[in-house]
VOLO-837027 format. One record per residue: residue in one letter; x, y, z of N, C-alpha, C in turn. Coordinates in Angstrom, 2 decimals. Example, Ala and Ser with C-alpha at 12.3 -4.5 7.8 and 13.67 -1.06 7.14 Angstrom:
REM residues 2
<torro resn="a" n_c1="13.19" n_c2="-5.69" n_c3="7.80" ca_c1="12.30" ca_c2="-4.50" ca_c3="7.80" c_c1="13.20" c_c2="-3.30" c_c3="7.80"/>
<torro resn="s" n_c1="12.85" n_c2="-2.25" n_c3="7.08" ca_c1="13.67" ca_c2="-1.06" ca_c3="7.14" c_c1="12.90" c_c2="0.03" c_c3="7.87"/>
//
This chain:
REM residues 96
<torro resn="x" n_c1="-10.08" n_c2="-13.07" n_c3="6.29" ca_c1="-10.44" ca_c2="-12.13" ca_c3="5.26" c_c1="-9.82" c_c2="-12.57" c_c3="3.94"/>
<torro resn="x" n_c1="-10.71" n_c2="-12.46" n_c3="3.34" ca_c1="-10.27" ca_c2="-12.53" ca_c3="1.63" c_c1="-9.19" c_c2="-11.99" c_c3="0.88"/>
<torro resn="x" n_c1="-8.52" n_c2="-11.94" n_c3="-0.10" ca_c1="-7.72" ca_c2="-10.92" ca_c3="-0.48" c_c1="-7.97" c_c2="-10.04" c_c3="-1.69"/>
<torro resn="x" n_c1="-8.22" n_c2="-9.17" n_c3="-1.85" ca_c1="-8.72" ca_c2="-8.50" ca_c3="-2.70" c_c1="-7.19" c_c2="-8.22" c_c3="-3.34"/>
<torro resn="x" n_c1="-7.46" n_c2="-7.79" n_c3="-5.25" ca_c1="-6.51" ca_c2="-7.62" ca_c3="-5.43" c_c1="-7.09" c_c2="-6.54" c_c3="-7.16"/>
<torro resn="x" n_c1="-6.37" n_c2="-5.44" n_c3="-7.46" ca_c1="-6.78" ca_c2="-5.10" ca_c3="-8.61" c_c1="-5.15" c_c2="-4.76" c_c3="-9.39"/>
<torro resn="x" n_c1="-5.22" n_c2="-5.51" n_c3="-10.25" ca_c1="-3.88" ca_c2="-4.94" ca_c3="-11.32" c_c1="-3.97" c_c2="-4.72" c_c3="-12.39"/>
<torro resn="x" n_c1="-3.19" n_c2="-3.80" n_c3="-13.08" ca_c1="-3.41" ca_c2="-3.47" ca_c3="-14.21" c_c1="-1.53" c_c2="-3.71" c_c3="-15.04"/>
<torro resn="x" n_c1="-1.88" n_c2="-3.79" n_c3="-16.64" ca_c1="-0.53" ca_c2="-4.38" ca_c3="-16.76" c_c1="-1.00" c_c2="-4.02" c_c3="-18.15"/>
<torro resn="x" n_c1="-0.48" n_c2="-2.57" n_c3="-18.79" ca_c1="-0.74" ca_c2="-2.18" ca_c3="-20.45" c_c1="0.30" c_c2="-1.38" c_c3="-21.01"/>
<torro resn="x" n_c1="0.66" n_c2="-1.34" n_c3="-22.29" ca_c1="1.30" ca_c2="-0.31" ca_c3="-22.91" c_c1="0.59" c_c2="1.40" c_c3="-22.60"/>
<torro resn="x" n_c1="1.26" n_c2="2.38" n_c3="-22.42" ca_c1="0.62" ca_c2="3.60" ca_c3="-22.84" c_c1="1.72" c_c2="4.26" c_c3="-22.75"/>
<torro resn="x" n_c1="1.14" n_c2="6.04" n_c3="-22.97" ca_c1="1.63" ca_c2="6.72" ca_c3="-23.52" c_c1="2.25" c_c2="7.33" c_c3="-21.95"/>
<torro resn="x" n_c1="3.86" n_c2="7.51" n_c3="-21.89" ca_c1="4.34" ca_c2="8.59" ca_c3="-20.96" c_c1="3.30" c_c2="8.90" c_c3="-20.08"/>
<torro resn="x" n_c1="2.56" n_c2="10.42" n_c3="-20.59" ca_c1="1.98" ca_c2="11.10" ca_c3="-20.11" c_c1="0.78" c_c2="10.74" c_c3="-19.16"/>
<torro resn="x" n_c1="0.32" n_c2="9.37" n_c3="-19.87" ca_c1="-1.00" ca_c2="8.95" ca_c3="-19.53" c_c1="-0.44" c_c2="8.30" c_c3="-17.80"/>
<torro resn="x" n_c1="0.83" n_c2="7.57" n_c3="-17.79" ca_c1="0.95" ca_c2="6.89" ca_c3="-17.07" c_c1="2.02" c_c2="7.80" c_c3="-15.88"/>
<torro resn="x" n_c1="2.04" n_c2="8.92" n_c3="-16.27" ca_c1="2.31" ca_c2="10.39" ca_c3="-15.11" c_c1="1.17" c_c2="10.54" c_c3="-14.39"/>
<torro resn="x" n_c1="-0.17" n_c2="10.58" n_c3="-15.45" ca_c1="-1.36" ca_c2="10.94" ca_c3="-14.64" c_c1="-1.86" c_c2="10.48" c_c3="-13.52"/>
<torro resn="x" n_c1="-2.02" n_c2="8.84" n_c3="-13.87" ca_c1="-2.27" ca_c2="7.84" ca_c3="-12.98" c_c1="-0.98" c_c2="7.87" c_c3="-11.57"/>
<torro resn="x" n_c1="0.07" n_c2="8.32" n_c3="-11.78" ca_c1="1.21" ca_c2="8.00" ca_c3="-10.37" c_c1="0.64" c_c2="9.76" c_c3="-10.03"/>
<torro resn="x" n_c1="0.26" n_c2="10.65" n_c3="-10.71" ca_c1="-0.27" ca_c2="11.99" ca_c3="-9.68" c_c1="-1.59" c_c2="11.94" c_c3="-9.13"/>
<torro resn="x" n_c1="-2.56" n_c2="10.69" n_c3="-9.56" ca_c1="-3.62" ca_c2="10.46" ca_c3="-9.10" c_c1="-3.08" c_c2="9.62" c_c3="-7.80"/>
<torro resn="x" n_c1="-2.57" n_c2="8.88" n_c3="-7.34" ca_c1="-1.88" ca_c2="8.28" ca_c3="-6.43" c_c1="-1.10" c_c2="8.74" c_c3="-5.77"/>
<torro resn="x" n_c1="-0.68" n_c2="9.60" n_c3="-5.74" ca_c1="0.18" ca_c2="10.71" ca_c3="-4.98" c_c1="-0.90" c_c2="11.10" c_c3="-4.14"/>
<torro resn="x" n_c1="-1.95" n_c2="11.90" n_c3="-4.90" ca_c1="-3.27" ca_c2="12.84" ca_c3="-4.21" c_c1="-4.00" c_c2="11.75" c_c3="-3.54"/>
<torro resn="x" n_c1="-4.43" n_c2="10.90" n_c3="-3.56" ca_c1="-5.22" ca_c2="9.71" ca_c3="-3.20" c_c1="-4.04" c_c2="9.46" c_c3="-1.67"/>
<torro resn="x" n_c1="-2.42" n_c2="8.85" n_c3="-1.72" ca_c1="-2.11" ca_c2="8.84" ca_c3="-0.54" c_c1="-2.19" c_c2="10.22" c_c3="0.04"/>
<torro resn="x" n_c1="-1.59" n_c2="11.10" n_c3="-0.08" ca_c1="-1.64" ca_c2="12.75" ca_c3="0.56" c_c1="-3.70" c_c2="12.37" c_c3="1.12"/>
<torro resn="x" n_c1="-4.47" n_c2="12.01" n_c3="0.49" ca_c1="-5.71" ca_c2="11.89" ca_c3="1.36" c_c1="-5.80" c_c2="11.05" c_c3="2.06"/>
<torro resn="x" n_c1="-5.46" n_c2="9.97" n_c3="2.36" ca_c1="-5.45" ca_c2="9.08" ca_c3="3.25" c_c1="-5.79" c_c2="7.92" c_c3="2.69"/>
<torro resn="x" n_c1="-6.89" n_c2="7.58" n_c3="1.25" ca_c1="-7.46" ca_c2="6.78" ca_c3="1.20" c_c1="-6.75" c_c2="6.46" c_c3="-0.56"/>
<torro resn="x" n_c1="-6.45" n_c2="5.08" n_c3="-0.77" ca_c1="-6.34" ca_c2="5.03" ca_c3="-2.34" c_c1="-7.45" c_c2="4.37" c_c3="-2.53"/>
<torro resn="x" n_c1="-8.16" n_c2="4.46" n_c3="-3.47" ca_c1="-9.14" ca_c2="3.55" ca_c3="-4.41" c_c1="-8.64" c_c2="2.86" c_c3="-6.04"/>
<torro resn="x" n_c1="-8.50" n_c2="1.89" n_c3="-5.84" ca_c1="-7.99" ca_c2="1.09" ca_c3="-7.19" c_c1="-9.30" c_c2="0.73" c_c3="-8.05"/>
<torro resn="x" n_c1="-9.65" n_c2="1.02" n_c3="-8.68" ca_c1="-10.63" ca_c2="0.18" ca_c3="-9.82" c_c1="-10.48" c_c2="-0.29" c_c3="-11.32"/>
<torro resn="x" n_c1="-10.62" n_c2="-1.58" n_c3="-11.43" ca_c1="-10.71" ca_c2="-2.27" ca_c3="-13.17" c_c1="-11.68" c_c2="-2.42" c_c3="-12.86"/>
<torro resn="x" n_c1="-11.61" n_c2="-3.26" n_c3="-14.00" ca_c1="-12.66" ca_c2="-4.38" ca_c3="-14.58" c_c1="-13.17" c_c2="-5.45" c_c3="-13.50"/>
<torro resn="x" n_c1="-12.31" n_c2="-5.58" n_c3="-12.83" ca_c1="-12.63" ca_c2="-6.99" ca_c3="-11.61" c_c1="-13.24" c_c2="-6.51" c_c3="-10.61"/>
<torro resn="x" n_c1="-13.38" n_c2="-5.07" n_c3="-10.34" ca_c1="-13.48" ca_c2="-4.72" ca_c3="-9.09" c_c1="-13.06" c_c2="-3.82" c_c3="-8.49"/>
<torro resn="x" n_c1="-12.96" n_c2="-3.16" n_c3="-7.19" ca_c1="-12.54" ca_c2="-1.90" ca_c3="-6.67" c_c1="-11.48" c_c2="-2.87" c_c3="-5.13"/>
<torro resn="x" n_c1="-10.33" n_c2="-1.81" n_c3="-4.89" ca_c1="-9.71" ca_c2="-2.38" ca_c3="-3.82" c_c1="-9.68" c_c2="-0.59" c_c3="-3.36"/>
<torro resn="x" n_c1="-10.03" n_c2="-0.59" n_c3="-2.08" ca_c1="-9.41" ca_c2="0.54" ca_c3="-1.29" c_c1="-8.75" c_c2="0.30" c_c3="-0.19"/>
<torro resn="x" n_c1="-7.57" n_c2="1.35" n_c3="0.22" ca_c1="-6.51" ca_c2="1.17" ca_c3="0.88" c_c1="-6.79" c_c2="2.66" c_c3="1.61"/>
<torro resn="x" n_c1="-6.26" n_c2="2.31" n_c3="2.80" ca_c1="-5.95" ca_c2="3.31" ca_c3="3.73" c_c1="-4.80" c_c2="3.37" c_c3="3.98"/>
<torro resn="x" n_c1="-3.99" n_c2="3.74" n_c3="3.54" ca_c1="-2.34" ca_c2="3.63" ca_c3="3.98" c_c1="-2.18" c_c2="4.47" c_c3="5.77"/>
<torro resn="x" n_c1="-0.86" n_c2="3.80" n_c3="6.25" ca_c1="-0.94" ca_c2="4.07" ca_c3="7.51" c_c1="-0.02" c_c2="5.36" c_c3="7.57"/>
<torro resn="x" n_c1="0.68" n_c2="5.71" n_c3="8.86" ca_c1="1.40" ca_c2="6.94" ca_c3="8.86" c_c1="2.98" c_c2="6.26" c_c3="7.88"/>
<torro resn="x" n_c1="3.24" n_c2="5.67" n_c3="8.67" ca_c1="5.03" ca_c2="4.79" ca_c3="8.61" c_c1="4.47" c_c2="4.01" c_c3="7.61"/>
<torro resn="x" n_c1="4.78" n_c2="3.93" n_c3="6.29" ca_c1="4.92" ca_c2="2.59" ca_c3="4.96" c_c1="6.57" c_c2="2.47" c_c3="4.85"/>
<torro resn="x" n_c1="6.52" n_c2="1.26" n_c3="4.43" ca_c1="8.07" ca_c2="1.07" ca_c3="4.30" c_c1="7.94" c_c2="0.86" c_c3="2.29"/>
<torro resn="x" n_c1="9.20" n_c2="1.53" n_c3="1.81" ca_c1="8.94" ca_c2="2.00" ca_c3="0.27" c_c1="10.06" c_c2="1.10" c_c3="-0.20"/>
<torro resn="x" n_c1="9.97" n_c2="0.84" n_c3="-1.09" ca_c1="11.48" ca_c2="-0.02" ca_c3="-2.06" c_c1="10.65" c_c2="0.69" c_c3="-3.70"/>
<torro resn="x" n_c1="12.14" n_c2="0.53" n_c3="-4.08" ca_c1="12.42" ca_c2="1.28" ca_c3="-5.22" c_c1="13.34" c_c2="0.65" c_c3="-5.95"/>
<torro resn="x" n_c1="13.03" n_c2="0.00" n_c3="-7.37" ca_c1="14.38" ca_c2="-0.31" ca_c3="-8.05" c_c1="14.35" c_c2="0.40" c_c3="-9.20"/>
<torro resn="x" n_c1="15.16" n_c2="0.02" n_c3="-10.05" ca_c1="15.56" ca_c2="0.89" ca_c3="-10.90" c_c1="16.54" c_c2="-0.61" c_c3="-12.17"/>
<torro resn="x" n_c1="16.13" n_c2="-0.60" n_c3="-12.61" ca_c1="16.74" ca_c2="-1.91" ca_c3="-13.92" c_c1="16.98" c_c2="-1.07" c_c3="-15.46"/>
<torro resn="x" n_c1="18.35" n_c2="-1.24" n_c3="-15.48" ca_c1="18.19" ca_c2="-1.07" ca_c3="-17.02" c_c1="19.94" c_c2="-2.51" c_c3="-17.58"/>
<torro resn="x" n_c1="18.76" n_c2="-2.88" n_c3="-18.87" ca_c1="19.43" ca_c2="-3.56" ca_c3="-19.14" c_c1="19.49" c_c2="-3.10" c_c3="-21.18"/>
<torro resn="x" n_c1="20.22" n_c2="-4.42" n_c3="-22.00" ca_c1="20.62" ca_c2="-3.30" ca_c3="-22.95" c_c1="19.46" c_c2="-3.36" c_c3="-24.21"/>
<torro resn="x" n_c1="18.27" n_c2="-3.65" n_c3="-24.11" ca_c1="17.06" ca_c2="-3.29" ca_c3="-25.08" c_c1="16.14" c_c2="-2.71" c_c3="-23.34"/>
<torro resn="x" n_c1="16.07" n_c2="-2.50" n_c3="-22.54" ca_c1="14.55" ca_c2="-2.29" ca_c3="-21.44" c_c1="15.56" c_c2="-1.77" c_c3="-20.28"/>
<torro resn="x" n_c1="14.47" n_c2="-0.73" n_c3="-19.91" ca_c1="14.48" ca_c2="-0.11" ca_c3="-18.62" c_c1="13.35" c_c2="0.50" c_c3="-18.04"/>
<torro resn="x" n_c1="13.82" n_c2="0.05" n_c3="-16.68" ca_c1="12.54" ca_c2="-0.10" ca_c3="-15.79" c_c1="12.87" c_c2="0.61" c_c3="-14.95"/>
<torro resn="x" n_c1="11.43" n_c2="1.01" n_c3="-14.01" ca_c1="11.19" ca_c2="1.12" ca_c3="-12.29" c_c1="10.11" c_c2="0.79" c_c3="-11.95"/>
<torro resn="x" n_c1="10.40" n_c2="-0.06" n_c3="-10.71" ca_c1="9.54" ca_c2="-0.63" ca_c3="-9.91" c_c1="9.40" c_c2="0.10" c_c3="-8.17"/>
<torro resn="x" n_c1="7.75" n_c2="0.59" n_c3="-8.19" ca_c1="8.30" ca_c2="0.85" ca_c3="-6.90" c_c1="7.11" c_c2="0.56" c_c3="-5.88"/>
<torro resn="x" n_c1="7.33" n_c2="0.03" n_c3="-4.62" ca_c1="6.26" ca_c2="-0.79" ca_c3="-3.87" c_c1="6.21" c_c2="0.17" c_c3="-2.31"/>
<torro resn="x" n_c1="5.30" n_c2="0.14" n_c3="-1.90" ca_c1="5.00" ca_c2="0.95" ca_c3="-1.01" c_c1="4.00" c_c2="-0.02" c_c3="-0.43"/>
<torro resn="x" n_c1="4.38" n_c2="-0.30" n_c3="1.07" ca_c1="3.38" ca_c2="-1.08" ca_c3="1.42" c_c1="3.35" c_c2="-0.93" c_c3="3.28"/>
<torro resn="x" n_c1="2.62" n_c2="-1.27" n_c3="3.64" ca_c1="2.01" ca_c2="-0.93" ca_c3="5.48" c_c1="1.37" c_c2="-1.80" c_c3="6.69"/>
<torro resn="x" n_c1="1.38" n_c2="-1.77" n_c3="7.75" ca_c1="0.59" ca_c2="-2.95" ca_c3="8.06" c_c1="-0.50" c_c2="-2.60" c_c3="9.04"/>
<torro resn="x" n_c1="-1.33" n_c2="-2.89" n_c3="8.73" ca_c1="-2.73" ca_c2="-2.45" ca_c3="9.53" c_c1="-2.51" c_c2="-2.61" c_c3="11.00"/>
<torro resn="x" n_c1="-3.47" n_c2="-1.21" n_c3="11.54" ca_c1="-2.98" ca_c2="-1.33" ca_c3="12.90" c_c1="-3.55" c_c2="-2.55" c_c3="13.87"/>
<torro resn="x" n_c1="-4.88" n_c2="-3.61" n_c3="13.10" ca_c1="-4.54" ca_c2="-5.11" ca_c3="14.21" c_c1="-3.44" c_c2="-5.48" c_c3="13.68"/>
<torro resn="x" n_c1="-3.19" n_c2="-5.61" n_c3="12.43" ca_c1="-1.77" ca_c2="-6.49" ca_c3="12.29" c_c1="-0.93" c_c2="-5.90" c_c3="13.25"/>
<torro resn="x" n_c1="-0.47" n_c2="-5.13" n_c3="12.97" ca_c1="0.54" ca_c2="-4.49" ca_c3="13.97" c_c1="0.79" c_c2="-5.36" c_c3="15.69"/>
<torro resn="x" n_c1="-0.22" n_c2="-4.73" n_c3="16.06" ca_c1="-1.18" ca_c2="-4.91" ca_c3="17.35" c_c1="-1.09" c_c2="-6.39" c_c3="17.68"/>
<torro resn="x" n_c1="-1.57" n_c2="-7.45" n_c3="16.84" ca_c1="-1.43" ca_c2="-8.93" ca_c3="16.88" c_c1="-0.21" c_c2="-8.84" c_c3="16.96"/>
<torro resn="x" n_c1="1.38" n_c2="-8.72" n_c3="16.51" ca_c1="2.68" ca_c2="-9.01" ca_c3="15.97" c_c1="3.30" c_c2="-8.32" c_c3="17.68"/>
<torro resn="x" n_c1="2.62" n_c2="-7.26" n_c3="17.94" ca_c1="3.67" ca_c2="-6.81" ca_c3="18.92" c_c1="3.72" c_c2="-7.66" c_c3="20.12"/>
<torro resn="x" n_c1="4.29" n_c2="-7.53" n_c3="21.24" ca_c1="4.65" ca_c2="-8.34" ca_c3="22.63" c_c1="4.58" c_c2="-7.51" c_c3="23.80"/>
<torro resn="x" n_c1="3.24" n_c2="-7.64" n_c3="24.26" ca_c1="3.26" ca_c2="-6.93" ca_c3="25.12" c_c1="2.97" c_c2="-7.95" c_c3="26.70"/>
<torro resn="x" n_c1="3.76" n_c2="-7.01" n_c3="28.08" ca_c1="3.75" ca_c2="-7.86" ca_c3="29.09" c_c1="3.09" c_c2="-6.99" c_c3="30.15"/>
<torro resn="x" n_c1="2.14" n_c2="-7.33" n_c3="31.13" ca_c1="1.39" ca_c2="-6.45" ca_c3="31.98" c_c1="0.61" c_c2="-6.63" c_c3="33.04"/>
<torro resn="x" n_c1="0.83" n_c2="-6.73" n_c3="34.16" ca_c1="-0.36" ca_c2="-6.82" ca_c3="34.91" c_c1="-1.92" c_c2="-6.96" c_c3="35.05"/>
<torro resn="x" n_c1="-2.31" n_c2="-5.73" n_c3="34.04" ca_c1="-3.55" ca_c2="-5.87" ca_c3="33.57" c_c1="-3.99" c_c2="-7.03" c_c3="32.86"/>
<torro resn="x" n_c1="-5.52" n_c2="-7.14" n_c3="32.68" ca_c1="-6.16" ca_c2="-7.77" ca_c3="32.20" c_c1="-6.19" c_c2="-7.53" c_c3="30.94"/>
<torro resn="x" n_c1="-5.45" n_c2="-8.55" n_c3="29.81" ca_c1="-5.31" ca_c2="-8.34" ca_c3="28.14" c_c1="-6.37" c_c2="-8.26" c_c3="27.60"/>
<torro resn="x" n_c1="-7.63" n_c2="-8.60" n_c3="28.26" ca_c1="-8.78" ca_c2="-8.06" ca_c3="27.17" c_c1="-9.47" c_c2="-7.07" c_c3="27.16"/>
<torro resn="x" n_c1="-8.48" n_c2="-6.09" n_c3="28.27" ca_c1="-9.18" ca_c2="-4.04" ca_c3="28.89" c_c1="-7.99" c_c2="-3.55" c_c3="28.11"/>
<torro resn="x" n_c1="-7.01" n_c2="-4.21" n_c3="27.53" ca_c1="-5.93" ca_c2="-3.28" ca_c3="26.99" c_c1="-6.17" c_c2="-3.02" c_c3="25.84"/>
<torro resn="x" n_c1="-5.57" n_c2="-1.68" n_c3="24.94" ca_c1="-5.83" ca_c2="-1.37" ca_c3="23.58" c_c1="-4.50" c_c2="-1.38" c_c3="23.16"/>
<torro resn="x" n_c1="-4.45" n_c2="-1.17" n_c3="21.71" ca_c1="-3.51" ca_c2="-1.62" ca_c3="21.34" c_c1="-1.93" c_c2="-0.46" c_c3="21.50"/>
<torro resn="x" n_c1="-2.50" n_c2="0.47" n_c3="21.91" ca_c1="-1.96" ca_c2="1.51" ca_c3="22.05" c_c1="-1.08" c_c2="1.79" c_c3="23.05"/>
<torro resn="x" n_c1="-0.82" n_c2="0.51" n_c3="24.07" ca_c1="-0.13" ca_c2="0.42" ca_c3="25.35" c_c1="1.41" c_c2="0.86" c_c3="24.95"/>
//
């Protein structure tokens, strides 16, 4: 699979850029985010468990936060885990 990717990277105003992190709030609380520019649309299904990092930089002209939230699809998952069994591995789901 390809990698889809949409970013955005602008000056604005406070407020404007509250809107957009409460549009993303509501979008995860639904299950589904939809990203769209200019390049294109990326949608995400985030899973139950994301693992979150958060920094926080201030230095003495700029201060920042960065914060990443990210998940791994349940084949990924599923491929990564180790499972051992009697059964036949191609009647099993991933759910063993």
């Amino acid at each position: 699979m390809s990698k889809k990717e949409a970013k955005v990277k602008s000056s604005m105003e406070l407020g404007k850029a509250i809107a957009y992190l409460n549009d993303l709030v509501a979008s995860l609380r639904a299950g589904t985010v939809s990203i769209e520019n200019g390049d294109g649309v990326v949608t995400l299904h985030p899973e139950k468990n994301v693992k979150v990092a958060l920094e926080a930089t201030q230095k003495e002209d700029r201060e920042s936060i960065s914060l990443r939230i990210a998940w791994k699809k349940p084949d990924a998952e599923c491929k990564a885990s180790l499972r051992i069994s009697a059964q036949d591995a191609a009647h099993q789901s991933c759910d063993h």
